[in-house]
N, C-alpha and C positions, 0 to 999 in steps of 0.2 A: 158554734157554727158546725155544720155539720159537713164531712169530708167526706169523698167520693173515691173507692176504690178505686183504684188503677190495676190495669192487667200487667202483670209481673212480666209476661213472656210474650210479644206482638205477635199474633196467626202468622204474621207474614214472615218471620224466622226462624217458624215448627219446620222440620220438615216433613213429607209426607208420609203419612203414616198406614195408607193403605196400601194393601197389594196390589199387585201389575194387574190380573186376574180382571180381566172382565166383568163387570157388577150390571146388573139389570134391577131397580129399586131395591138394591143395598142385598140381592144374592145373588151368587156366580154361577154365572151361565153353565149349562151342563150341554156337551155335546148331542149330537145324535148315535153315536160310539158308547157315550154313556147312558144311554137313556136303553138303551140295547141291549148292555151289558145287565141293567138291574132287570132289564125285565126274563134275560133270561135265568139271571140268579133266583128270580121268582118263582117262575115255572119250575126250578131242579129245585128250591124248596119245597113248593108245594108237592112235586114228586115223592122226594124225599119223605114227606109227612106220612102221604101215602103207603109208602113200603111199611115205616113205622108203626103205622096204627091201624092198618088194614091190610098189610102184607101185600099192596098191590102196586104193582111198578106201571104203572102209566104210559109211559114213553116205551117200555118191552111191551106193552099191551095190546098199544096204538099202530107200534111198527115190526112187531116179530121181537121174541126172544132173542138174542144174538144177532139181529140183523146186522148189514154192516152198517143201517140208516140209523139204528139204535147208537150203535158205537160212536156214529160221527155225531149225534145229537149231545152225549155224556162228555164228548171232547171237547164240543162247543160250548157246552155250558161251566166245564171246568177251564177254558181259554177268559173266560168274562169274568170267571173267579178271581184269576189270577190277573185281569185288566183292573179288576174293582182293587183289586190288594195296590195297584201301582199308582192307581188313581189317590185311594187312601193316603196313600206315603207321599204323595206329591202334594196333598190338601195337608197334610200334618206339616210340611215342610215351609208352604208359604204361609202358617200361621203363626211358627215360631221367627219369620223374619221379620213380621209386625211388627 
């Protein structure tokens, strides 16, 4: 006669195992704050690349050497840096409380 596994543990006494986090087909929503934030990390990379490989700064190019529109662009995009660091740390944080 042949027997029928039984489930060890009922669904209905796991408890929940996913994060608080918002889920849209199984990934977390991303703000408009953060969607901002990468694209300005994008642009100060591809900046970035710029100066590297072609000595050419984009952003002092676009707006004046030393401008103060310069300065507040580099502030801006180093602000999103450090948005993306906090956002980082808060995604590492709801992963270890899985």
């Amino acid at each position: 006669m042949a027997t029928m596994n039984t489930p060890t543990i009922d669904r209905r006494t796991m408890g929940e195992r996913r994060s608080n986090a918002p889920r849209v087909r199984g990934r977390s929503t991303m703000s408009a704050l953060d969607y901002l934030a990468m694209a300005l990390l994008i642009i100060g990379g591809l900046n970035w690349a710029m100066v590297g490989l072609f000595d050419v700064d984009m952003v002092a190019t676009i707006l004046g050497p030393g401008s103060p529109a310069t300065r507040i662009v580099y502030v801006v995009v180093g602000l999103a840096a450090l948005y993306s660091i906090y956002i980082l740390g808060k995604m590492a944080g709801s992963r270890r409380a899985v």
